[in-house]
N, C-alpha and C positions, 0 to 999 in steps of 0.2 A: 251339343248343338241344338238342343231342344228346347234352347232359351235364348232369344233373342235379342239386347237391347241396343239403339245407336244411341252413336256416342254424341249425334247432337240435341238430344235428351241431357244435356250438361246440367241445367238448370236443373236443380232439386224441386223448384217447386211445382215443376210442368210432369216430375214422375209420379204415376198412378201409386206407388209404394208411399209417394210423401204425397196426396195430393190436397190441394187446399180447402181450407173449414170449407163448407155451404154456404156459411155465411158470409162469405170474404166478397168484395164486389166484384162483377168482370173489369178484366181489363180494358183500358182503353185503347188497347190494340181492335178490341172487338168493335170499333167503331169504322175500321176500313174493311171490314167483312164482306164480301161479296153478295147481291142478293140472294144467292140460293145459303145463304148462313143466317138469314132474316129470321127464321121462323124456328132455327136450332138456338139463335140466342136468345128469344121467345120463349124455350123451354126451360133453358139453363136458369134463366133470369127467375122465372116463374116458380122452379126448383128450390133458389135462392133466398126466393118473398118467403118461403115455407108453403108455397102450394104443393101437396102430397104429391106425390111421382104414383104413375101409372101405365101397367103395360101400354096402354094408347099412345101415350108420350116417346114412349121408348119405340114401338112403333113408327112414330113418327118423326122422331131422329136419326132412325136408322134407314128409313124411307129417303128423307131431307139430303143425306151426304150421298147414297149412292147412286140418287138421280143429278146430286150435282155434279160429283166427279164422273158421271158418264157424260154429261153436256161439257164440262172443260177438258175432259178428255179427247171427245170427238170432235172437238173442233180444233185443235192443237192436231190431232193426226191427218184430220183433213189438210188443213196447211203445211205440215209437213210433206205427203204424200205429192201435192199440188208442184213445191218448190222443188222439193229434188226432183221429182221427175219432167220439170221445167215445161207443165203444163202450160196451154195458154187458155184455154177455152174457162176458165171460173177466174175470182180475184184470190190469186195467190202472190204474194210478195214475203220477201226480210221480215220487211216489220209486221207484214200482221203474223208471221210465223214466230218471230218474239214475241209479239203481243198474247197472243194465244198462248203458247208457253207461258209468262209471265202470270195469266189469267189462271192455269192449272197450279203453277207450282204456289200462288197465292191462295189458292182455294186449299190446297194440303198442308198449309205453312199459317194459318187461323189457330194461335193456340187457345183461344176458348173452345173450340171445336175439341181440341183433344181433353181441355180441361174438362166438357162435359162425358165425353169416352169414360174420363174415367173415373167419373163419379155415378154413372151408371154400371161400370164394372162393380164398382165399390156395394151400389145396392143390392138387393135379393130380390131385385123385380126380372132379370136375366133368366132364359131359360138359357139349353146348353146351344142351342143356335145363334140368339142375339150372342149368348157369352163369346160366342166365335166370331163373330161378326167385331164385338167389338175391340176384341184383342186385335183382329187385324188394322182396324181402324188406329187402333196406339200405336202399332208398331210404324204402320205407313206413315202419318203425323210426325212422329218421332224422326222418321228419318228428313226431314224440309224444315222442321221447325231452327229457326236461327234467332234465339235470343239477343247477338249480336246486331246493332243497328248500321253497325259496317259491314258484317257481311253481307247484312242483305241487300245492300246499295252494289257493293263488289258483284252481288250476284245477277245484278242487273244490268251493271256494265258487262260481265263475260257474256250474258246474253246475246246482248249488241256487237261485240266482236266476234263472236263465234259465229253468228249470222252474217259480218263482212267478209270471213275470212273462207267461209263457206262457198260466197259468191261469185267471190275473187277465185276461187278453186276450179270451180264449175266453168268459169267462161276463161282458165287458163289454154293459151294454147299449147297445146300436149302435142306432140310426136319425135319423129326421127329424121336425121338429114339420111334419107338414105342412098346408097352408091348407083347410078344411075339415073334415080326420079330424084333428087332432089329432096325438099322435107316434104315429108307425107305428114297429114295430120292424123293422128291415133289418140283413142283412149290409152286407159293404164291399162286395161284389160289387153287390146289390142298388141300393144307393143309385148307384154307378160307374152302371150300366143306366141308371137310373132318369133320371139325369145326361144321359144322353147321348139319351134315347129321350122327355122329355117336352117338351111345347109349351108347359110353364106358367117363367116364369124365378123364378116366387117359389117353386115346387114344387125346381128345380134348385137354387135358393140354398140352399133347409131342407137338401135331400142333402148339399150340397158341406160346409154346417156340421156336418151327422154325422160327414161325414168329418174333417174340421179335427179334430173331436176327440176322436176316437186318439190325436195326437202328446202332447195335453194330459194324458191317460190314461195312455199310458206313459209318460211323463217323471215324471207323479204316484208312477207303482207304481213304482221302480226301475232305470228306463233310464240315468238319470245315474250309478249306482253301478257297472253295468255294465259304462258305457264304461271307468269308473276303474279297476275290477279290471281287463279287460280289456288296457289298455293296461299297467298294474304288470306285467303274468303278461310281456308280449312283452316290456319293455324288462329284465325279468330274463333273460331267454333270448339280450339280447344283438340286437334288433331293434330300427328308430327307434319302431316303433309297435304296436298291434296289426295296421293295414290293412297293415302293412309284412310283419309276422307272415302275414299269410293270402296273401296273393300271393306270397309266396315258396315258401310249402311248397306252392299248387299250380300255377304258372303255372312254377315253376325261375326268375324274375326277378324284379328288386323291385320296391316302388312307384316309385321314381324312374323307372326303366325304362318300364311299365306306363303311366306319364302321360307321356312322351316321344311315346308312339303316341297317347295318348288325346288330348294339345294339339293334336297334327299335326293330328288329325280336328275337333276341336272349329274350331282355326284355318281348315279349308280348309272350313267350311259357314258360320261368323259372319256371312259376306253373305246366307247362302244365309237363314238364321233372321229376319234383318233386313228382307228384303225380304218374305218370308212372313210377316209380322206385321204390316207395313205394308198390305201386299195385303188379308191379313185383312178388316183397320180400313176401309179404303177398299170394299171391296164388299161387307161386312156389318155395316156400323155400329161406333162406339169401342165399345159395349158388348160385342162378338162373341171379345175374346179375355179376358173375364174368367173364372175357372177355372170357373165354373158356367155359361158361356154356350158354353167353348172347344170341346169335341165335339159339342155338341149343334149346333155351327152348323159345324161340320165333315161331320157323320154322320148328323143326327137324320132329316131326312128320308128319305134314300136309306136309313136303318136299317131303316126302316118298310115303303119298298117292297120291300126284299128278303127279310124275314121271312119271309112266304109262301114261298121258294123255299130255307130253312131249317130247314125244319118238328124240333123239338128230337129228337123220338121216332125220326129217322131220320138222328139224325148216328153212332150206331154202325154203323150198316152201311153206309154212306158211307163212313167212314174206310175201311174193312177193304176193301171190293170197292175204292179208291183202293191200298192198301197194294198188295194182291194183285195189281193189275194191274202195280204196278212192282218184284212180283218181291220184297217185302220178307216174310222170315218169320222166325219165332221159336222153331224148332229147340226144339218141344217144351214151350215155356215155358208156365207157371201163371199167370194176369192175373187181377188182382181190382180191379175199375172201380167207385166209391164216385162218382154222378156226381150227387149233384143235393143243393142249399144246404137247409142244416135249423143249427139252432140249436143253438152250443155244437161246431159243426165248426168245425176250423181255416180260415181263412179265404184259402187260397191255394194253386192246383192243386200238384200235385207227383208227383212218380214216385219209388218207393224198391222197394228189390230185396232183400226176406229171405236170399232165398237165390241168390247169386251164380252166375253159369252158370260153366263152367272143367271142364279135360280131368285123369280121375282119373291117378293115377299106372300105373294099367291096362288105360288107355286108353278108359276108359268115357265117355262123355259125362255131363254134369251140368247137366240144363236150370234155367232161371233161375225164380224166383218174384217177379212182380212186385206192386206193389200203385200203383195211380194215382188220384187224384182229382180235381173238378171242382164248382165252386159253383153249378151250375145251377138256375135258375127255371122251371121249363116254361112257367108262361104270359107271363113278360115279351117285352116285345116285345126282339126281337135275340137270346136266350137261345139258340137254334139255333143261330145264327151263331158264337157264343164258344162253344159247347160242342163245335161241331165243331174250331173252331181249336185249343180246350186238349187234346181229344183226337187230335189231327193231333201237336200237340206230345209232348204225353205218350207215347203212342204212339210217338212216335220215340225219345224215351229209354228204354223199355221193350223197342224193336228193338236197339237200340243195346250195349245192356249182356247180352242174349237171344243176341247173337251174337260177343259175345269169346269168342278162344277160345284159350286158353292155361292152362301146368299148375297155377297157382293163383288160388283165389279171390281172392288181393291183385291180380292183375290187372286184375277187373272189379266193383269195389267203387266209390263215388262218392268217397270224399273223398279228401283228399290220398294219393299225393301227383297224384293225379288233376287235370288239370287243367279249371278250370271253363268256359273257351271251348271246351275238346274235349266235356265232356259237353253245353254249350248247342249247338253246331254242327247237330249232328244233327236234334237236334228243331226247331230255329229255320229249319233247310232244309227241312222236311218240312212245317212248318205253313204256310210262304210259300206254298203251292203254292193254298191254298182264295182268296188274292188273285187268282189269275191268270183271265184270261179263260176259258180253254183247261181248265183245270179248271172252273169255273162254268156250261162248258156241258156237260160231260158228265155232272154231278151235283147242281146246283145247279135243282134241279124241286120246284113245289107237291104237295099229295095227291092232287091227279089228273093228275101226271105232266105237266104244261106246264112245259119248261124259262125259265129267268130270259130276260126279254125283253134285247136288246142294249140299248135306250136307259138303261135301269137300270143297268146295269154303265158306258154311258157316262157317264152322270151321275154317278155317282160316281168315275171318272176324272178327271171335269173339277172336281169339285168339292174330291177331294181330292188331287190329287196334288202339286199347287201348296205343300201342307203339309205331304209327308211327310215334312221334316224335324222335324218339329215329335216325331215317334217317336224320330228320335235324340236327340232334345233329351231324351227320356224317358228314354232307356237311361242316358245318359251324366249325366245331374245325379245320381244316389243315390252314381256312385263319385266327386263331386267334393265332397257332401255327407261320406261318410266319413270322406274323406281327411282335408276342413276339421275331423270330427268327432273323430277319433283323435290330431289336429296342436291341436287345444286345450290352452295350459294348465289344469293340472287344478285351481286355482280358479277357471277361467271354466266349467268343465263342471257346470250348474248348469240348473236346469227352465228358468230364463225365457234363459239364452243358446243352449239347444242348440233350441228354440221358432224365435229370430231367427235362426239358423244356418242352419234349414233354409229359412225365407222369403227368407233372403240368397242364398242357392245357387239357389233358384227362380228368381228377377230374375235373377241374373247368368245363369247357361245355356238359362233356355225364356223368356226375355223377359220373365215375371211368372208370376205365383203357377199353382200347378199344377194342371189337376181331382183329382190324385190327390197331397195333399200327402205330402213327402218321409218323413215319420213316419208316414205310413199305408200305408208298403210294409212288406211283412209280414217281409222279409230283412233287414232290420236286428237283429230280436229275436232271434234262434237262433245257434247258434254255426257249424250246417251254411251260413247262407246269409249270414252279417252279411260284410260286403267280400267280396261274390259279383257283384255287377252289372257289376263291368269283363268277368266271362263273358259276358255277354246284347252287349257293345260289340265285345267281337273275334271272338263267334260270330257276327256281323250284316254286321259285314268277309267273313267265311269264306263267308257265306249267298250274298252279291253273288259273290263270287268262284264258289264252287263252281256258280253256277246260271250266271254269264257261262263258266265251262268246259261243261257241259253241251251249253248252249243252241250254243256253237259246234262242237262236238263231232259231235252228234247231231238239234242244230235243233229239238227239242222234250224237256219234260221230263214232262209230267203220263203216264200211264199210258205210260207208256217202261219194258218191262220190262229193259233195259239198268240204269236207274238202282238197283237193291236190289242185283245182285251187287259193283257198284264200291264202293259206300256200304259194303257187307258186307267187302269184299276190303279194300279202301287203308283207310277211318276204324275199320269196329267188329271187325274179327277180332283189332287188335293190342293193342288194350285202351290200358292206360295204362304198356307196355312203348317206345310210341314218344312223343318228345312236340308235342303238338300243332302246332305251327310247323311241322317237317318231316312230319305229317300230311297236311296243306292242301297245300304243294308238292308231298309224293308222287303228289296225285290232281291238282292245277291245273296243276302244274310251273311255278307262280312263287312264290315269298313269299309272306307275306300281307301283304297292304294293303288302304287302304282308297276304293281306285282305282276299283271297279266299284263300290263303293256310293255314292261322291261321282255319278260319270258316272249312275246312274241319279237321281238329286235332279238332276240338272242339264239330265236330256234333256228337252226338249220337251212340251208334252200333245199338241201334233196327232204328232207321232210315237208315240209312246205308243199313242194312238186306234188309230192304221194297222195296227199290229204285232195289239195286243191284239185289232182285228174283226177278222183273217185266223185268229187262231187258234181265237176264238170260234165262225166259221163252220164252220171247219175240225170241230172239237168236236162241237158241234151235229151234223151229220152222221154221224159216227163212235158218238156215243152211250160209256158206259161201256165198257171193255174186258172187264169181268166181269163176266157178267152171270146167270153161274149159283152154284150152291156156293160158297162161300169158302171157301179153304184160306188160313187165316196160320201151319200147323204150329203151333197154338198151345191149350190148353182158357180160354176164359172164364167170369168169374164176375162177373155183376154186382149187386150191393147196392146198398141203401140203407142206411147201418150196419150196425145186427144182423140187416136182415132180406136172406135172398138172392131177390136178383129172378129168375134163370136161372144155371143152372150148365150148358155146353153139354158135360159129360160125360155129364149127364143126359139135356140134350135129345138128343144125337147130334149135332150140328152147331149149327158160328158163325150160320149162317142162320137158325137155328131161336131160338138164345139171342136172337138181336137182331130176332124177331120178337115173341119174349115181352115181349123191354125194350120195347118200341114199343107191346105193347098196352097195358103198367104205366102207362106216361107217358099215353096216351092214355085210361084209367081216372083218372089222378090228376089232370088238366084238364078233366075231367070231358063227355068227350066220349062223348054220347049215342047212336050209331050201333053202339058196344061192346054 
């Protein structure tokens, strides 16, 4: 895993191991070079004439790319940021959101630019920092560069459609006819809730039908054309697929590889899915696993009683006094938290980073700009509960990338050649944490501060733990969905087969159809997140593993101010210079597998029970670790789109902004005592 290369590095003569004489001329690709490649081909060329190379030059090459790609960066995220969150107040549209993209991925896609990488590799003017610098420079290169003159045309049409179909998404009307009101309109979010929180089953069917049809929707707008460019663009680049295409540029291995790990794991729970479905059937009726009845008879009640001890308006300062106590901070960083569902938002949390954190050439620091979202309901019931987990989450990707620290912004950027279980790891470890007992008693309290009672957290122990396979079954059916989706002949890729594809793939991996069908995950449509799910399957490996090293380690995880320096030190200070696989061992000290998360599906509930009240109690006692000021070294900002809820460079303090968010939320539920 210690060796990197993508596979669209095809061309022998674009690899650093063959790369070409000095004296060869630049291409005349180099002539649609972007201006910030003006004065790198000024070097190369000058290099070429037989003018000596010199640390100044290399200097100045390695100046030249990392302020470009921080300018085509930042302004590609700003539009992105703009459009899904369906701002009005700046010029955000499709196109300049393509165009911007476009503008980035041609600025990484300059193969003089890598040709000169690595001809400075090649000399012995590199110290061991540019040398680092410049390896990541080849590998990122490496992964955009399309020798192909049809891919790159293909890749400019998917551009344009994936921006319609986006569109077409966004201003879909979404809801449910439901029994008495008629159709109510809902997010996906909304109706998911809705699903999981209501006692009526004819109320849960109308949702789970909203849902159903999205897939109907996208296949209508252009999903099937997608797949087909799609798949053209990778098998001109010399890939078996596209899902072959995106696991390679970011995982360094391919899909066959990739599903070697993923069968092991699907093979070593098949019993585990079989018996929890059966169990199901038998203690709550054959109707209890139909997709409209499956969470609600999982969650619905215990959802209910623990709301109260979730109150929505109080999961920002939860997370943050949680963070702070274990020591997690953000070196300065800019956050901008977009947390609550309105109409014409993109329909699924995420964390994106304008402006990349990374150490200047003069030693300056360069803190990171984040921007993260959240579908939140204030008054549904559970909404608390999901808005702190997506925030636990987010938040940890926003730690994460806050705290690389290396001399280019191409280090601590999300996409390839980044890989996608390193960026899932972090946050996927950090949100586990609002499951645990031990957490739940130190901050899991109603508005008059009575912490969650035990029998409540038992009850749902016993109610669901018997099923949490039933989560992996979630993770791992969208990358078998893919795979089956990108491995179609492309006259069966068609509205009515890619429809029975995904109801095929639901039967075979979660036992039957799914509350959340496979077409109504929202990473399929985009090009950042489409064959992304096998991250969420080996980040859940890593979760198990990294919390079973912990937990033996130091015997407790929750408010362990031990846990932010190691997560800082071994996962996020190296960025996407080390890769993920050797990541995991450097902090676990074994491989990865997926040994500790099989062993936890397989332990006992009365163990479970024993472990979970010792820590409960343990908690309970102990109370929050912070309980004054929050320091996350960090300014927030939190909106509602165009409007800003608290900015805490205004207020003076995180405590003060997220006493503002708290009074907003508590105004917009219209609570009386304001």
């Amino acid at each position: 895993a210690a060796f990197f290369l993508c596979k669209s590095l095809f061309s022998s003569r674009l690899r650093c191991i063959k790369f070409m004489p000095a004296n060869r001329a630049v291409s005349s690709s180099s002539k649609a070079a972007s201006k910030w490649f003006g004065r790198t081909r000024l070097h190369s060329a000058g290099a070429m004439s037989g003018i000596e190379d010199t640390p100044a030059a290399l200097d100045s090459f390695i100046d030249d790319v990392n302020t470009g790609y921080e300018k085509v960066h930042r302004d590609f995220e700003e539009q992105f940021w703009g459009t899904k969150m369906g701002l009005k107040g700046g010029e955000f549209s499709v196109e300049k959101l393509n165009e911007t993209k476009g503008k980035m991925e041609a600025f990484l896609s300059e193969e003089p630019r890598l040709e000169e990488t690595c001809r400075w590799l090649k000399s012995d003017i590199a110290n061991e920092e540019q040398t680092r610098t410049l390896k990541i420079f080849e590998r990122t290169f490496g992964c955009y560069i399309m020798s192909d003159p049809g891919a790159k045309e293909l890749r400019k049409e998917i551009t344009e459609l994936e921006g319609t179909l986006a569109s077409a998404r966004g201003q879909m009307k979404l809801g449910a006819l439901l029994p008495g009101e008629g159709f109510k309109e809902m997010s996906s979010v909304q109706l998911r809730n809705r699903m999981s929180a209501s006692a009526s089953e004819e109320e849960r069917r109308a949702c789970y039908d909203g849902m159903k049809s999205i897939g109907a929707f996208v296949c209508a707008n252009g999903f099937p054309g997608l797949v087909k460019m799609r798949n053209s663009m990778a098998r001109k680049l010399g890939y078996v697929d596209f899902y072959d295409y995106k696991v390679t540029q970011a995982e360094g291995f391919n899909k066959a590889r990739l599903f070697e790990i993923l069968d092991k794991l699907v093979d070593e729970t098949r019993d585990i899915v079989k018996s929890a479905r059966e169990a199901l059937t038998k203690e709550k009726g054959k109707d209890a696993s139909e997709p409209w009845n499956l969470d609600y008879m999982l969650q619905g009640s215990v959802t209910k009683k623990l709301d109260p001890f979730f109150p929505f308006e109080k999961a920002v300062e939860r997370w943050a006094r949680s963070y702070a106590a274990m020591h997690v901070g953000y070196r300065g960083a800019t956050m901008t938290l977009d947390l609550l569902d309105r109409k014409g938002k993109y329909s699924n949390g995420f964390c994106h980073w304008p402006q990349p954190a990374w150490v200047r050439r003069d030693g300056s620091w360069q803190p990171s700009v984040a921007n993260f979202t959240s579908l939140a309901d204030p008054a549904a019931v559970g909404s608390g509960l999901t808005a702190l987990k997506t925030l636990m989450h987010e938040a940890g990707h926003a730690a994460h990338f806050a705290n690389v620290s290396q001399p280019s912004p191409l280090f601590s950027q999300e996409r390839a050649p980044t890989s996608v279980a390193y960026a899932e790891n972090q946050s996927m470890f950090l949100d586990s944490l609002v499951k645990d007992a031990a957490w739940c008693g130190r901050y899991a309290r109603d508005r008059q501060g009575q912490v969650v009672p035990w029998d409540i957290l038992e009850e749902r122990i016993v109610s669901g733990k018997p099923y949490q396979v039933f989560e992996l079954c979630r993770l791992v059916a969208p990358c078998y969905f893919e795979r089956a989706l990108y491995e179609l002949p492309e006259d069966e890729v068609t509205v009515e087969r890619i429809q029975s594809l995904a109801e095929e793939v639901e039967r075979r991996i979660q036992g039957g159809a799914s509350p959340r069908p496979l077409l109504a995950v929202p990473h399929i449509l985009a090009d950042e997140s489409s064959c992304y799910y096998h991250g969420y399957v080996l980040a859940e490996m890593s979760v198990f593993q990294t919390r079973a090293y912990f937990l033996e380690k130091h015997g407790y995880i929750v408010d362990n101010p031990a846990i932010g320096p190691a997560l800082t030190e071994k996962y996020w200070v190296p960025g996407n210079s080390a890769m993920f696989l050797d990541l995991v061992e450097g902090l676990t000290g074994k491989p990865l597998s997926g040994e500790a998360w099989v062993s936890h599906l397989k332990e006992p509930v009365k163990e479970t029970l024993k472990r979970e009240r010792s820590h409960y109690d343990e908690a309970v006692k102990k109370g929050p670790a912070v309980s004054g000021e929050i320091d996350l070294d960090m300014r927030v900002r939190i909106v509602d789109g165009d409007e800003v809820i608290t900015d805490s460079q205004q207020t003076g303090s995180f405590g003060a902004s997220a006493e503002a968010f708290e009074r907003y939320v508590r105004r917009r539920i219209g609570d009386s005592s304001l």
